[in-house]
N, C-alpha and C positions, 0 to 999 in steps of 0.2 A: 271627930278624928280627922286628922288633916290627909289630905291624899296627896299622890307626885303629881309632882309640878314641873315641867321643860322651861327652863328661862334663859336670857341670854348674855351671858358675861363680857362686858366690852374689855378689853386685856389694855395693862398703864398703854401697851404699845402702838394699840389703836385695832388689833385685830379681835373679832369676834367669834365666839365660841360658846355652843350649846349644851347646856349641862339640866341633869333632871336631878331635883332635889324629892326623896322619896318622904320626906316628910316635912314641907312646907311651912316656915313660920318668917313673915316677915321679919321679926326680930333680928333673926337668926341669920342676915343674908349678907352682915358684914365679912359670916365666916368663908364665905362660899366667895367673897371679895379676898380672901387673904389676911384681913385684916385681924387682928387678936382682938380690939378692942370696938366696941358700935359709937364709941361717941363720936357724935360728929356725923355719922355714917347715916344721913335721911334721905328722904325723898326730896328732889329737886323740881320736880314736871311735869305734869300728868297732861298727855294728848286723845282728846277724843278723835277716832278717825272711824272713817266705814271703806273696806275693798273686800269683794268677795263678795260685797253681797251680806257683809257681817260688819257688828258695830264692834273696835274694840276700844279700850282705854286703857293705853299704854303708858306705866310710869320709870322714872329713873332713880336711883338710890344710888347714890356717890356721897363722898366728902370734898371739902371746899380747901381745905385743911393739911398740909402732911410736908415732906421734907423735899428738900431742893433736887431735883432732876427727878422726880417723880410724878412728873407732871402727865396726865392720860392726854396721850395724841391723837383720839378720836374727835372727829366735826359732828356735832350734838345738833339735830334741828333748832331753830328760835323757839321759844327764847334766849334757849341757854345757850345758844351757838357762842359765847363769848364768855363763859362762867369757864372761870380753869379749874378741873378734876383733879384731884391726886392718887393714884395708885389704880386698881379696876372699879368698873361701876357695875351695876347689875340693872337689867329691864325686864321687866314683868308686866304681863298683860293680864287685863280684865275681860270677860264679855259685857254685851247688853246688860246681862241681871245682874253684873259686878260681882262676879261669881269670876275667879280665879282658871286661868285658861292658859293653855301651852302655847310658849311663846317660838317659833323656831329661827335661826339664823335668818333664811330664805323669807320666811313671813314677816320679819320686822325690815328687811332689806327694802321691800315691797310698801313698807307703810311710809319707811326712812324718806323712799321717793317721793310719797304720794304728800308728806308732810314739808317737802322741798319744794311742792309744787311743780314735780316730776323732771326729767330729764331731758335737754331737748335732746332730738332721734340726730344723730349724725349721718346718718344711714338718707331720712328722709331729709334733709339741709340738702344734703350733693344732689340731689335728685330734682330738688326745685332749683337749684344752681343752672343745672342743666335743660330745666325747661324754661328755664328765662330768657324772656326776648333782650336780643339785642342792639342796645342801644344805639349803636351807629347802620340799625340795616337800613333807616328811611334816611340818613344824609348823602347828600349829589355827591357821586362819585369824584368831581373835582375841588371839594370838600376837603378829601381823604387822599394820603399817601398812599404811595404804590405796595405797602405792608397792609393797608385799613387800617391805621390811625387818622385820627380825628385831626387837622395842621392847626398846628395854634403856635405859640410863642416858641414852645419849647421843643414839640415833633416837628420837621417840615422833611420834604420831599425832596429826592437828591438836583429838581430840576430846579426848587428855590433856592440852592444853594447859591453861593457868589460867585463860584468858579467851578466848572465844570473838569474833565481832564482833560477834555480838547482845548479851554481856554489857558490851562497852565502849558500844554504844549507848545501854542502859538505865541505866549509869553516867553517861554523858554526859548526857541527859535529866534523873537526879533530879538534877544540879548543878545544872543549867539552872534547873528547880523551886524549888529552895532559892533559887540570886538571884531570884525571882520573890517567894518571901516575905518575902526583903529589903525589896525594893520597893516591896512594898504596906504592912510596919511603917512603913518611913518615911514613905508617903504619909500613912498614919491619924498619926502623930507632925506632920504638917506641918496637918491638921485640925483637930488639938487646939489647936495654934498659933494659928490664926486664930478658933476661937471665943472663944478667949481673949480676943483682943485685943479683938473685936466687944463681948463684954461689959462690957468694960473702956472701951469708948469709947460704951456706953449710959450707964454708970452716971458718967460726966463730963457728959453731958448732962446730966441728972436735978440732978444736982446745981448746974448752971447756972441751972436755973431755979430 
């Protein structure tokens, strides 16, 4: 006589959910997929693994088969990471003695990792981030900008620049100077001008008389 069984239904949409079937028959687990009909409906995979401390053998039961946008959006460990599902699949666990065992949400979550070759820790990534030596502490300070960048082609420091503010200052200034001696030739040419004329309107007099 067959006993319950806990296994875990991957849903088309990719979400998992645990259901106990009180009388167990592989057959029969198309129905527990939705499916009205088993054809087609086999086993795809079977992973041995051990965590806990326990051996299991965990299999997949899907179809390869079914209608357009029914496609299961669950990521399946290798092999079958690239086999497209259609509609739910169901996963079932063995023990060591291949003896038929409760598969839970949280327990297959755990193998899922361990069959991915686990997760890296993000947690523990920032933490070595943070104790990493830094790579510019042993370069000579006149090496390095006044920020601590490294000067190369593309950072430099506001003293390698080409022009400083004080040098656009004193550029601005001798501009300024130059139109100043503009100013003053034309004024001395506007001089010249008028003596001219003044002479020119004596020697009409002079000549009047």
């Amino acid at each position: 006589m067959s006993k319950a069984l806990t296994i875990v239904i991957v849903e088309k949409s990719g979400d998992l959910k645990s259901t106990t079937i009180k009388d167990f028959k592989e057959e029969d687990l198309f129905k527990k997929c939705g499916f009205k009909k088993g054809e087609d409906f086999v086993k795809q995979n079977d992973w041995t693994v051990r965590t806990g401390g326990k051996k299991y053998v965990i299999s997949v039961y899907a179809k390869t088969d079914g209608r357009a946008n029914s496609e299961n959006k669950y990521d399946f460990p290798p092999p079958i990471d690239s086999t497209l599902f259609f509609g739910s699949c169901a996963i079932v666990a063995k023990d060591g003695n291949s003896a038929y065992t409760d598969l839970s949400v949280d327990l297959w979550n755990k193998i899922y990792e361990k069959l991915f070759g686990g997760f890296e820790d993000l947690a523990a990534t920032a933490a070595e981030d943070e104790n990493e030596e830094d790579e510019l502490a042993n370069v000579p300070k006149e090496m390095k900008t006044k920020d601590g960048y490294l000067k190369d082609g593309f950072v430099v420091s506001d003293e390698d620049e080409e022009y400083s503010g004080s040098d656009i200052d004193e550029v601005a200034i001798e501009d300024v100077e130059d139109d100043d001696d503009e100013d003053d030739d034309e004024t001395e040419q506007f001089e010249d001008v008028d003596e001219l004329m003044e002479e020119s309107y004596d020697y009409d007099s002079d000549a009047d008389k």
